[in-house]
C-alpha positions as CSV (number, residue, x, y, z in Angstrom):
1,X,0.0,0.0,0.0
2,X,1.0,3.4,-0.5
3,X,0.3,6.2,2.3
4,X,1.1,9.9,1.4
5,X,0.5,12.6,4.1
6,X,-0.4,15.8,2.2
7,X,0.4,18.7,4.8
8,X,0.3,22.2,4.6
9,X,3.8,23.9,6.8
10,X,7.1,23.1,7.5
11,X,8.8,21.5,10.1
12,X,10.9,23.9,12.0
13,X,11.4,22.1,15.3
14,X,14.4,19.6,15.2
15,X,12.5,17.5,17.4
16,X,9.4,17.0,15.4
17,X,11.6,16.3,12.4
18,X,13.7,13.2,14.7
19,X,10.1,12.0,15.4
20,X,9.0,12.1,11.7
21,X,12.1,10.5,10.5
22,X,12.4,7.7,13.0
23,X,8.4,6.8,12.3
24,X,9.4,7.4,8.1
25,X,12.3,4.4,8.7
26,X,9.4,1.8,11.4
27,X,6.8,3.0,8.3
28,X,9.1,1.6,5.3
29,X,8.9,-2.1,6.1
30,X,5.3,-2.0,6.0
31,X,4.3,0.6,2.9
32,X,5.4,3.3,0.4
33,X,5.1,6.2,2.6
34,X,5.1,9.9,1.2
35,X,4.9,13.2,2.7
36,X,4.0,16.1,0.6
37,X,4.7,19.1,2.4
38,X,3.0,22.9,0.8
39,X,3.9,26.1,1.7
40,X,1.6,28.1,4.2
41,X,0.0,31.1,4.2
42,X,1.1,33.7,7.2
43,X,-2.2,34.5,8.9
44,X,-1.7,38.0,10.7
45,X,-3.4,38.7,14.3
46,X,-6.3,39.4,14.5
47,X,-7.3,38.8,11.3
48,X,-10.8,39.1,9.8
49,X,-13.1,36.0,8.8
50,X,-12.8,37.2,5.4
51,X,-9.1,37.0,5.0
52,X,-9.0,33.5,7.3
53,X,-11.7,32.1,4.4
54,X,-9.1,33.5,1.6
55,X,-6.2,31.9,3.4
56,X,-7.5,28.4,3.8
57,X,-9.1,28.9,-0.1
58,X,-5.3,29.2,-1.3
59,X,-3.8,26.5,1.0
60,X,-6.7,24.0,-0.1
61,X,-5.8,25.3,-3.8
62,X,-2.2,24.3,-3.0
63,X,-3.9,21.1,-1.1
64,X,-6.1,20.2,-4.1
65,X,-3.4,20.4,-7.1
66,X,-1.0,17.9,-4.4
67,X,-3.4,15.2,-3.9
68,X,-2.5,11.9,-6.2
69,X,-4.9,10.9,-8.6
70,X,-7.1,8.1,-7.6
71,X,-5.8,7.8,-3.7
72,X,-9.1,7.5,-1.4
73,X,-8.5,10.8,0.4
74,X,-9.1,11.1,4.3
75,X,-9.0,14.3,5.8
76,X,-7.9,15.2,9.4
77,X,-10.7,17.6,10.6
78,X,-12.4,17.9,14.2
79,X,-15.3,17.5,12.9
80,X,-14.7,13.7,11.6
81,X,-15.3,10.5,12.8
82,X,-12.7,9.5,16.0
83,X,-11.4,6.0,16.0
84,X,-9.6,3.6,18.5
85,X,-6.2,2.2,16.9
86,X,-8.0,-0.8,16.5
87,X,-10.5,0.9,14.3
88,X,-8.3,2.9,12.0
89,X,-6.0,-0.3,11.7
90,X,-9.4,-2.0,10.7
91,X,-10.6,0.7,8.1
92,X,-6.8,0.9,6.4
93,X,-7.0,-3.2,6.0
94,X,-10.4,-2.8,4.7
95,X,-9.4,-0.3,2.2
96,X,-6.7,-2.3,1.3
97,X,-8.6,-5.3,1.0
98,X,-11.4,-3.5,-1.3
99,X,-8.8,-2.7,-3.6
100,X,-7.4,0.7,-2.5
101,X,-3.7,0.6,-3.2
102,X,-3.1,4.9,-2.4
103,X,-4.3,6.7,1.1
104,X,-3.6,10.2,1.1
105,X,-4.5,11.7,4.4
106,X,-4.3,15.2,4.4
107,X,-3.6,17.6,7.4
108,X,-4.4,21.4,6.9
109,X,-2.6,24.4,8.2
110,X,-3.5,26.6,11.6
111,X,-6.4,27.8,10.2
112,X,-7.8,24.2,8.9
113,X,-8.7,23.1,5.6
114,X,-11.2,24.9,3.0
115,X,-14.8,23.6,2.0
116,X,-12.8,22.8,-1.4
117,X,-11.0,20.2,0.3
118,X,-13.6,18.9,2.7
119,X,-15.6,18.3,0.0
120,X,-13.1,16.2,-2.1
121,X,-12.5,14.1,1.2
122,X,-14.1,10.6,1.1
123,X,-13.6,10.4,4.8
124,X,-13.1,12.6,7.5
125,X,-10.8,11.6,10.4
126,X,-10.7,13.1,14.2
127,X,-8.3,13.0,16.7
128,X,-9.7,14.6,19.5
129,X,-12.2,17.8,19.4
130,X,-9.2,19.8,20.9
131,X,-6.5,21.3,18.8
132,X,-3.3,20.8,17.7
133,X,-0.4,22.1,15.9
134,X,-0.1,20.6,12.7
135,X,3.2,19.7,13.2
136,X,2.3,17.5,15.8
137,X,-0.8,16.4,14.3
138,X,1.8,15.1,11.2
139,X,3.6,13.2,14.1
140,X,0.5,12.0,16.0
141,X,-0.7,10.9,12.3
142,X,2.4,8.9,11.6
143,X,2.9,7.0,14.7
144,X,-1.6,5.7,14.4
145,X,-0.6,4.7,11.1
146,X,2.9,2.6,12.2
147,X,0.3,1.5,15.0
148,X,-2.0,0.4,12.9
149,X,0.1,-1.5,10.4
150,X,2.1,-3.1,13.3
151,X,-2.2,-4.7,14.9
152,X,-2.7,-5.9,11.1
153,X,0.6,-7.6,10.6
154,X,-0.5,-9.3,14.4
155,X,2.4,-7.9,16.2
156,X,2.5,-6.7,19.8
157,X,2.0,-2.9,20.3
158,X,1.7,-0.9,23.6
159,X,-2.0,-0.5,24.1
């Protein structure tokens, strides 16, 4: 299977990088993995609904002209569905036993991800109804889907 994370920012902490690159090398025995990283858009304080709308419209833009043709897409929002280990581990073999050889899962930038995007998603994935930096989200993201391979293949995992 091949798993690309579509994500819009860069990783400035050093530590966040470590993370991402030891969960790249666990990832590699068990798919292709991918990360697609697109530039942001600075947001300035205080700004005005207006302008937060136009930011997250040329992210998802950026978002949109990324995402691989014919990967079932799944989009981290609050507003999705959250799962146990055990259930996303489930839904990634099911995919992949209904013939779905491309996930893309796509995490948006501080302001979240435009109505362009969303509705492009053919699944929408929660972590928790609070908030988080996407950096750590791309983290978090990484380590479910190393947990998830690591339940299919029948191995142990920390619960």
């Amino acid at each position: 299977m091949k798993i690309t994370v579509v994500c819009v920012g860069k990783i400035k902490e050093r530590f966040f990088a470590d993370a991402l690159k030891e969960y790249e090398k666990r990832l590699s025995r068990y798919c292709k993995l991918s990360i697609v990283e697109l530039q942001d858009e600075k947001t300035p304080d205080g700004a005005s609904a207006a302008l937060e709308e136009q930011i997250r419209r040329k992210e998802g833009e950026r978002i949109l002209k990324a995402l691989p043709e014919g990967a079932y897409s799944i989009a981290l929002a609050i507003q999705g569905k959250q799962l146990s280990s055990e259930e996303l581990a489930e839904t990634i073999e099911k995919l992949g036993v209904n013939g779905t050889s491309h996930i893309v899962f796509i995490i948006g930038g501080s302001l979240g991800l435009s109505k362009e995007v969303l509705s492009r998603a053919e699944y929408f994935l929660s972590f928790s109804k609070m908030t988080f930096p996407h950096q750590l989200m791309r983290v978090i993201l990484l380590e479910q889907i190393y947990r998830a391979y690591r339940i299919n293949s029948g191995e142990p995992y920390h619960k």
